[in-house]
C-alpha positions as CSV (number, residue, x, y, z in Angstrom):
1,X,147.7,64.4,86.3
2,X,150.7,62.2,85.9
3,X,150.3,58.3,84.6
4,X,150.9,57.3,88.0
5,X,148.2,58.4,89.5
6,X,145.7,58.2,86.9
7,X,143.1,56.5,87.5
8,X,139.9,56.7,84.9
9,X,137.5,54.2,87.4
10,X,138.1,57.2,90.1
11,X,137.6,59.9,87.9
12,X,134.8,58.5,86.0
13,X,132.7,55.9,88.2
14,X,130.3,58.6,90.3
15,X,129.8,60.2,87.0
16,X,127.2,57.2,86.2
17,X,124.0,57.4,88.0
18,X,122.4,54.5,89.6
19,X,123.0,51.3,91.5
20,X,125.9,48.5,90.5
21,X,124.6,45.7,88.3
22,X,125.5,42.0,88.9
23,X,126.1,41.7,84.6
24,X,127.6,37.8,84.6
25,X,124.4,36.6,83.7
26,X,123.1,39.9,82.5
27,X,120.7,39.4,79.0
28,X,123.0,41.4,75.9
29,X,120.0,44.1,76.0
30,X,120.9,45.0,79.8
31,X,125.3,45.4,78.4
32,X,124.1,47.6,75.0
33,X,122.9,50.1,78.1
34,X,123.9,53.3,77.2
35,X,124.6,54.3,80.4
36,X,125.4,51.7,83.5
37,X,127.6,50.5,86.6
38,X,128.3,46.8,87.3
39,X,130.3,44.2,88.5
40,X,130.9,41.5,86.1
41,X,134.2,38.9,84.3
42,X,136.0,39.0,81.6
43,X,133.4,37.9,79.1
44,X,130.6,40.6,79.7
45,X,133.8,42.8,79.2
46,X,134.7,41.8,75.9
47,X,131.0,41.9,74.5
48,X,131.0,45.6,75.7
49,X,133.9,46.0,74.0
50,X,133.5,44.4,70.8
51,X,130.1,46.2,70.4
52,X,131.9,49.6,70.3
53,X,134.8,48.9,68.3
54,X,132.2,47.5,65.9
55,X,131.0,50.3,65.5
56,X,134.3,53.0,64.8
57,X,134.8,50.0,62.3
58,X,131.8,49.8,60.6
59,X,130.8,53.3,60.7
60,X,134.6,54.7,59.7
61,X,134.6,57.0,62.5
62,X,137.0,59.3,62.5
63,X,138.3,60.5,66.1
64,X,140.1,59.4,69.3
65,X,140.3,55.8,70.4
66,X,141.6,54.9,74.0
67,X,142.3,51.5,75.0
68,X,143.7,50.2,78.5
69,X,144.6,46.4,78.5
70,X,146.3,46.6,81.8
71,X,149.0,44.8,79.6
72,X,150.1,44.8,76.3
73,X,150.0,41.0,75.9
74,X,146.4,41.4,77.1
75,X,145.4,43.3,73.2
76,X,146.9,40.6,70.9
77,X,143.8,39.0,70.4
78,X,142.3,41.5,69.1
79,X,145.1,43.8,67.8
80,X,143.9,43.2,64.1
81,X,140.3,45.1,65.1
82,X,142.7,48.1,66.3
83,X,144.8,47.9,63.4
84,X,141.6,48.3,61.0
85,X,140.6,51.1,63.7
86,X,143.7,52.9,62.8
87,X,142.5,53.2,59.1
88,X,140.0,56.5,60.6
89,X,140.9,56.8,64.2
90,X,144.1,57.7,66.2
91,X,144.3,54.7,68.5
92,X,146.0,54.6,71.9
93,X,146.9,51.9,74.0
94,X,147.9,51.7,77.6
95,X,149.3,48.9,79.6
96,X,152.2,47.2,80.8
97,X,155.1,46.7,78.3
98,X,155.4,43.2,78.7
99,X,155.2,42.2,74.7
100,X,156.4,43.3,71.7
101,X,154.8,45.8,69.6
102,X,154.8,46.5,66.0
103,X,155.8,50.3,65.5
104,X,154.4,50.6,61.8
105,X,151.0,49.3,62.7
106,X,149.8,52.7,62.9
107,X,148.7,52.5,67.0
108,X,150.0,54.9,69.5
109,X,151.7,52.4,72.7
110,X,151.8,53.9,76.0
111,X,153.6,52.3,78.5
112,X,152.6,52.5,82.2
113,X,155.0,53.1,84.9
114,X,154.5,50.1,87.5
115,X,153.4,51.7,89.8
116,X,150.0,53.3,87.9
117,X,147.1,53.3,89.0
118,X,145.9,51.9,85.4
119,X,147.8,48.9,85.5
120,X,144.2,47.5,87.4
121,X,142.1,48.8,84.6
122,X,140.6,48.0,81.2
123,X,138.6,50.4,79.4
124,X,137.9,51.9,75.9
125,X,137.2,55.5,75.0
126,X,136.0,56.2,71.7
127,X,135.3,60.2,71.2
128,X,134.0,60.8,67.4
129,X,132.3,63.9,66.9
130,X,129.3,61.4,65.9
131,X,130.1,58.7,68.4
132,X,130.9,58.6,72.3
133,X,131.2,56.1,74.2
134,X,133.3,54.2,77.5
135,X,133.6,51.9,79.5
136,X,136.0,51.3,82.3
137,X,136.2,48.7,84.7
138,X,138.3,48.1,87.8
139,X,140.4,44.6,88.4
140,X,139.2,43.7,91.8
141,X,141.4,40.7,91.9
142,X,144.5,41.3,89.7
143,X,146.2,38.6,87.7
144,X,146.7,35.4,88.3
145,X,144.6,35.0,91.2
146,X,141.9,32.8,89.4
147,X,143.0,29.5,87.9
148,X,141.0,30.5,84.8
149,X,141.4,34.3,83.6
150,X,138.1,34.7,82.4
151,X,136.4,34.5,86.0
152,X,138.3,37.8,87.3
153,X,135.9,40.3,88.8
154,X,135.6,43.7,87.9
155,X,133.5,46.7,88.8
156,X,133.0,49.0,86.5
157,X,130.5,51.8,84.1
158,X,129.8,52.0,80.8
159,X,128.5,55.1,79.2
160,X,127.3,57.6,76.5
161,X,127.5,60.9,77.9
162,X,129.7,63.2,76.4
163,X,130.7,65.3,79.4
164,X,132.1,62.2,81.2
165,X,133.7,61.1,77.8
166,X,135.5,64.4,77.5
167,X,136.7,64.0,81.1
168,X,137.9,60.9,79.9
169,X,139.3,62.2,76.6
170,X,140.8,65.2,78.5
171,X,142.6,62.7,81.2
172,X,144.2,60.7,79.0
173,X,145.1,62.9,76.0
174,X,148.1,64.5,77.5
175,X,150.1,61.3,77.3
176,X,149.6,60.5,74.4
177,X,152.1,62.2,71.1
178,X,149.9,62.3,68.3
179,X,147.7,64.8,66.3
180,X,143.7,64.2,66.9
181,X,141.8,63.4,63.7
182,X,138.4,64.5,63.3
């Protein structure tokens, strides 16, 4: 499947069973769910995310890691956590090429073609032969339609299984130039 028409929410959204999940105010039990779908902002994002880069970081894991910021400007907060990622993991990152990027930091950059359909998502794929996990989530609302970024709604899962993480893995890993470790 070409970049263009990519699209991991599609692919991977009726994989998760059950009913959408309002997570904005959502206890931190409810988001460590290890398999959900939801609608939620920015913030409830991030803690998903930080929780499962923790843990290639503090566990060393050694595999594939898959991250789509819809932008590159979107990862430069937290482009040091990838970095120290890239230490046991091959790390990938997908978005818009709307920054500059450091080509000896050890991360793969994958540029989108404006027209992708992953240009309206953000999601992280870690697949470690001792870890899996994902989450992707759909921009309902796009950029710059909320006067503060954080409130911009998106639908999304989150989940453990490994047959929907190997779709994912096996999506993605043709654009990417790099040998797997692990």
């Amino acid at each position: 499947m070409s970049l263009n028409n990519l699209s991991l929410f599609k692919e991977c959204f009726g994989d998760v069973v059950g009913e959408v999940q309002e997570l904005s105010n959502a206890p931190l039990t409810q988001m460590n769910s290890r398999s959900l779908k939801y609608e939620t902002k920015v913030p409830q994002l991030e803690y998903m995310c930080l929780m499962m880069e923790n843990m290639v970081i503090t566990k060393k894991l050694k595999g594939n890691v898959y991250a789509g910021f819809q932008k590159f400007s979107r990862a430069e907060n937290v482009i040091d956590r990838f970095r120290a990622m890239t230490e046991y993991s091959n790390v990938y990152i997908f978005g818009e090429d709307d920054a500059p990027t450091d080509p000896t930091d050890g991360i793969n950059y994958i540029s989108l073609p404006p027209q992708s359909e992953l240009m309206r998502e953000w999601f992280l794929v870690i697949d470690s032969p001792v870890f899996k996990s994902m989450m992707v989530a759909y921009d309902m609302e796009g950029f710059g339609i909320q006067e503060i970024e954080e409130d911009r709604k998106f639908k999304g899962v989150k989940t453990s299984n490994p047959q929907t993480i190997q779709k994912a893995n096996d999506l993605l890993a043709p654009h990417v130039n790099a040998t797997p470790i692990g």
